[in-house]
N, C-alpha and C positions, 0 to 999 in steps of 0.2 A: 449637454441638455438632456433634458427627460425624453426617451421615447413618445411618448405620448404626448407632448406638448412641440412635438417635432412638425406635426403636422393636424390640421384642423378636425381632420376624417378619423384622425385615430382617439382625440381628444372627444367629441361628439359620440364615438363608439362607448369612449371610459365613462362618460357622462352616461349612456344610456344604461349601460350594465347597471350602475349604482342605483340610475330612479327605478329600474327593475328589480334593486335591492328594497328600495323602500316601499314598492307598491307589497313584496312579501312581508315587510316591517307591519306596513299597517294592517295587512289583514292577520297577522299574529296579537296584533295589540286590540283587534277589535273584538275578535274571538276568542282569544285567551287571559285579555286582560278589561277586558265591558267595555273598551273605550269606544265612542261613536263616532261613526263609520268618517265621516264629514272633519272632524276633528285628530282623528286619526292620519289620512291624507295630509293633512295640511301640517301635521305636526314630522311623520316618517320620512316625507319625499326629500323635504329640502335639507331634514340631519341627515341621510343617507348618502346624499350627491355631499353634503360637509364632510360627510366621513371617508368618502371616495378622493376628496381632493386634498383634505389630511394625510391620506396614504399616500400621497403620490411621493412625501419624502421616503418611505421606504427606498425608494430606489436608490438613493446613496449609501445605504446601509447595506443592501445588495452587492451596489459594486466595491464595495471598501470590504466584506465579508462574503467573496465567493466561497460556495460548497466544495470541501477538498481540498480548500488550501488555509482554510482559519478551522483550529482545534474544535473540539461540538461544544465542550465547557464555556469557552467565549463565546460561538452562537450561542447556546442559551441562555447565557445571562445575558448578552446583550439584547436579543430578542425580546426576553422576558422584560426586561427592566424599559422596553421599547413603547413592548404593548402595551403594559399598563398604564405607563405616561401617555399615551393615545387614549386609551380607553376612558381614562380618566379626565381629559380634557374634556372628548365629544362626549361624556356623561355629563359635565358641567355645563356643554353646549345645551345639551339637551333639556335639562334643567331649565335653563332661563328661558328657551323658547317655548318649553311647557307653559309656564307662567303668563309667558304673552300671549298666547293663545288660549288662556283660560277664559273664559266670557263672566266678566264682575260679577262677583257673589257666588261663585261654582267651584268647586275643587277636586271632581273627579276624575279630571283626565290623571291628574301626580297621584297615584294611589300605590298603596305598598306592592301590589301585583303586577303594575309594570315595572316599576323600576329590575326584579329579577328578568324581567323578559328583555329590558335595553341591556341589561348588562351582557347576558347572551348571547343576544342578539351582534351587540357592538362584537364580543370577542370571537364571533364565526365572521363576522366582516373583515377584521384586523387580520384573522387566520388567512382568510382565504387571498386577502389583497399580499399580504407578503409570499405566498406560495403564488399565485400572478405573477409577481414583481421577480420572485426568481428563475421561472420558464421564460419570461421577459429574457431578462439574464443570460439566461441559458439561450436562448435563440439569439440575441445580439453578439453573444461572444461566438456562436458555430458562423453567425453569416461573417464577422471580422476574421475567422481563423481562415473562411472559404476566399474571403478577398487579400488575405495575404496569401495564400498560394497560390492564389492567380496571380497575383502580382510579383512574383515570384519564379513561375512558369514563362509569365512575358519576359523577366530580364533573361530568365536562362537563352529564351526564341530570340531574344536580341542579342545575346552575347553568342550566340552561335551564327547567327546572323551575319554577324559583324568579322566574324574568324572566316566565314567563307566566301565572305567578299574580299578582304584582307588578302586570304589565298587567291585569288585570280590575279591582283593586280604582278607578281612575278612572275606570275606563268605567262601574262602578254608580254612582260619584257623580254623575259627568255627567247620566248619563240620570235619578237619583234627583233630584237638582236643579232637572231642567227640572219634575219634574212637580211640586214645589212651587209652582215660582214660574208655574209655568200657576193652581194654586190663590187662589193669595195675594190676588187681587184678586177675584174670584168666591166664592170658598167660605174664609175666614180661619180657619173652626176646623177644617174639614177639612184643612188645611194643617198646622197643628198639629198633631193628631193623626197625619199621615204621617212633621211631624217627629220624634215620639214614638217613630214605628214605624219608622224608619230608624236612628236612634239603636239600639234592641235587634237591628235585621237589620246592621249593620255590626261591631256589638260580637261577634253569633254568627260574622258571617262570615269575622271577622279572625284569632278563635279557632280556627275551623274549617280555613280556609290555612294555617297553622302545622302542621296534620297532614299526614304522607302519604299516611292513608288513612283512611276516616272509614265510619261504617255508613251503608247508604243510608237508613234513619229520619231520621238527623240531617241528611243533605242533604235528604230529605224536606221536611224541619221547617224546614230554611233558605228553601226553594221557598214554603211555604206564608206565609212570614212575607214575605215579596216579594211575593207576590199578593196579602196582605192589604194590601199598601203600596198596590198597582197599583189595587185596588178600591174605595179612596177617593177616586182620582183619576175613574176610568172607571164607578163603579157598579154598575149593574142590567148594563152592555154587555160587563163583563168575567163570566163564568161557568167556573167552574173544576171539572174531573172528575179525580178521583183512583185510580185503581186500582194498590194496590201489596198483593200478600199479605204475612202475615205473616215467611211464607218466608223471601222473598229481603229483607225489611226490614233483617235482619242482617249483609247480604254487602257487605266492603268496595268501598267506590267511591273513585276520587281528589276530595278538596274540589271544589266549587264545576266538576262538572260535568253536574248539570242546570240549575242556577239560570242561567247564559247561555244556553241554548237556548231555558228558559223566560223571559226578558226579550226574546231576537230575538221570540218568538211573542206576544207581546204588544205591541211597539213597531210589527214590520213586520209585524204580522197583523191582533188588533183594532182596533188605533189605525187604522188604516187604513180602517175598515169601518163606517158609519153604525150600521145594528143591531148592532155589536158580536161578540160569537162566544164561545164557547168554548174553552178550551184544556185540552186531555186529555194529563195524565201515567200512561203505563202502567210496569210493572216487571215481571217473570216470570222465570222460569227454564229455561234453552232449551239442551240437551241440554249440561248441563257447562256453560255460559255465563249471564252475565246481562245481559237486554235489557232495555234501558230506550228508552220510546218518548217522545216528545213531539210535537203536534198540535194542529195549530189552523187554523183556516176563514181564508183571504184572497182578496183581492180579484179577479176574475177581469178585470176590467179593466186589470190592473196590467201594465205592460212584463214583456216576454216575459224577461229577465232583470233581477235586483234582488238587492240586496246586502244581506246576514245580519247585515255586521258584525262587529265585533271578536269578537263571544260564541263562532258557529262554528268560524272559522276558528283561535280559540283551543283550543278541547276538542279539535279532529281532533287538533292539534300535539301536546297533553299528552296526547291518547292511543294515537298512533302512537310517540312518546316511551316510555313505559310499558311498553306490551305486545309490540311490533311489530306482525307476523302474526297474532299470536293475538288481536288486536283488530279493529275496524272500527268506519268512523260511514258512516251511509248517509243520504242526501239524497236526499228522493222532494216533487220540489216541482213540485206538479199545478195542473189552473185552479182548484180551487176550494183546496183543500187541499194545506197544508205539513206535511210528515214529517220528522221528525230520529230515526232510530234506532241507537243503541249499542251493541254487543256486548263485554262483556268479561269475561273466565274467570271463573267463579262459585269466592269461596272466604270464610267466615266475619270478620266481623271480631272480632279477640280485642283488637283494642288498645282 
C-alpha cells in the first residue's frame, strides 16, 4: 500500500501540501496571466489536489525503479515518457474544468497566456511530486533496512540465549550426579530419595527454561528444591536463609538465574568448609530495580583466586545479553565471605 494512504494524518498532510500548491497556482495565474482572482481559486485549488492525487502512482514507479540499481537511461525514459503522460492528462483535466467554470458568453479565463503558465506550472508539480516520492523511498527503505537489523540482533540475543541455557542444564547433571554417587555407598536411601528429588528439580527446571521470563517465586521454588537436593547430601552443614518479600516475589526474572549462583555457593563454599555454613538468598526492591543477593561463608584459607564455574560466568553473559546497562552482577568475594549480587529493572510478571 501507498505510504500515504496508510494512514489518515499522512493523507490529510499530502492533501494540504497540494491546496498550498494550488493556492500558489492561482496567484500565478491571476498576476501573470489576468485571470480573476475568484475564478482563479476555484479553478487551481481543486486541479492541484487532482494533480497531487494523480501523483500518488509515482510511487510504484519508485519502488519498481530504485536509484542505484536501474541504469539512468531507463530512469529517463521511463520518467520522461511518465511525465508527459501525466502532464498531459491533468492539461486535458484542466481544459474541461476551465470550460465549466467559464461563466456563458466569457472566454477569458482559457487564454493563450495561461495555458504556458499550466504547462509549467504542471511540470514543477510532476518534478517535485516524483523527487517526494523518492525521499519517500529513500526513508521507507532505511526504516526496513533499521527493522531488519533489529530483527536480526533479536534472533542473534535469542540464539545466544538459547546456547546458554542449553549450557546449564549439564552442568546441573554433572554436579547432581556426583552427589549421588558420593551417596551410594554410604547412605543408599539417601541416595534415592535425592534421586526422587532430582527427578521433580529437573522436570521444573526444563519447564522453567522454556520461558523467557518467569516470576521470581518460581525460581524461588526452583532454589529451594536444589537445596532440598544438596541437604540430603550435606545435612546439618548445609543451612539455608531465605529472605524474599512478598513484593518483589512477582517481578519477572530470566529462568535459572539464581539457581547457578546458589550451586557455585554450595559446591565452592560449604563443601569446602568442615562446619559447613550457610547460605543466604536475599531479594528487594531498590530504587526501580530488583536485587537479588546470594551469600555464603568460605574458606579463608582458600587461594587468593578460585574459580565460580560455569554457573557465574553464565548469568553475567544472560544478563549483560538482556538488559545491557540497565543491568549489573557484582562479585564481592571477601576472606571469609562470598557475594553475588544482581541488579535488574524491576517490572511485574504477567506471563
Amino acid at each position: 500500500m501507498h505510504p500515504v494512504l496508510k494512514r489518515r494524518s499522512r493523507l490529510l498532510l499530502y492533501v494540504a501540501v497540494w491546496v498550498a500548491f494550488g493556492l500558489l497556482l492561482t496567484s500565478v495565474l491571476h498576476a501573470g496571466g489576468g485571470a480573476p482572482a475568484n475564478w482563479s481559486l476555484a479553478f487551481a485549488v481543486p486541479l492541484a489536489v487532482v494533480l497531487g492525487l494523480q501523483s500518488l502512482s509515482f510511487w510504484y514507479l519508485v519502488q519498481a525503479m530504485p536509484p542505484g540499481e536501474t541504469p539512468v537511461v531507463r530512469l529517463a525514459t521511463t520518467w520522461s515518457a511518465a511525465g508527459i503522460l501525466s502532464l498531459g492528462l491533468w492539461l486535458a483535466a484542466a481544459y474541461g474544468w476551465a470550460w465549466f467554470l467559464v461563466p456563458e458568453g466569457e472566454t477569458y479565463p482559457v487564454s493563450s497566456g495561461i495555458v504556458p503558465l499550466m504547462v509549467f506550472s504542471g511540470a514543477i508539480g510532476i518534478s517535485l511530486a516524483v523527487l517526494g516520492h523518492y525521499l519517500a523511498g529513500a526513508f521507507e527503505r532505511s526504516r526496513s533496512a533499521e527493522r531488519r537489523a533489529l530483527e536480526l540482533q533479536v534472533m542473534a540475543r535469542d540464539a545466544e540465549l538459547k546456547a546458554l541455557r542449553t549450557q546449564l542444564d549439564p552442568h546441573f547433571l554433572f554436579n547432581s550426579l556426583n552427589s549421588v554417587a558420593a551417596l551410594i555407598g554410604s547412605d543408599p536411601q539417601a541416595a534415592r530419595r535425592m534421586c526422587f528429588l532430582m527427578a521433580g528439580f529437573f522436570r521444573k527446571s526444563l519447564t522453567l527454561a522454556r520461558e523467557t521470563s518467569i516470576a521470581l517465586a518460581d525460581e524461588i521454588s526452583l532454589v529451594e528444591t536444589f537445596l532440598a537436593i544438596e541437604q540430603v547430601r550435606f545435612g546439618a552443614r548445609l543451612r539455608v536463609s531465605i529472605h524474599v518479600t512478598n513484593e518483589v516475589r512477582i517481578f519477572a526474572v530470566p529462568p535459572l538465574v539464581l539457581q547457578p549462583l546458589v550451586e557455585n555457593a554450595v559446591h565452592h563454599g560449604i563443601a569446602h568448609l568442615v562446619e559447613g555454613g550457610e547460605v543466604t538468598i536475599r531479594a528487594r526492591r531498590r530504587e526501580g530495580l530488583l536485587e537479588m543477593v546470594v551469600e555464603n561463608p568460605c574458606d579463608p584459607d582458600r587461594p587468593p583466586s578460585r574459580s565460580t564455574g560455569v554457573g557465574l560466568a553464565n548469568v553475567r553473559s544472560r544478563i549483560e545479553t538482556l538488559f545491557g546497562h540497565r543491568a549489573s552482577v557484582a562479585v564481592e568475594d571477601g576472606a571469609t565471605i562470598f557475594r553475588v549480587s544482581v541488579l535488574i529493572p524491576a517490572r511485574p510478571d504477567f506471563g
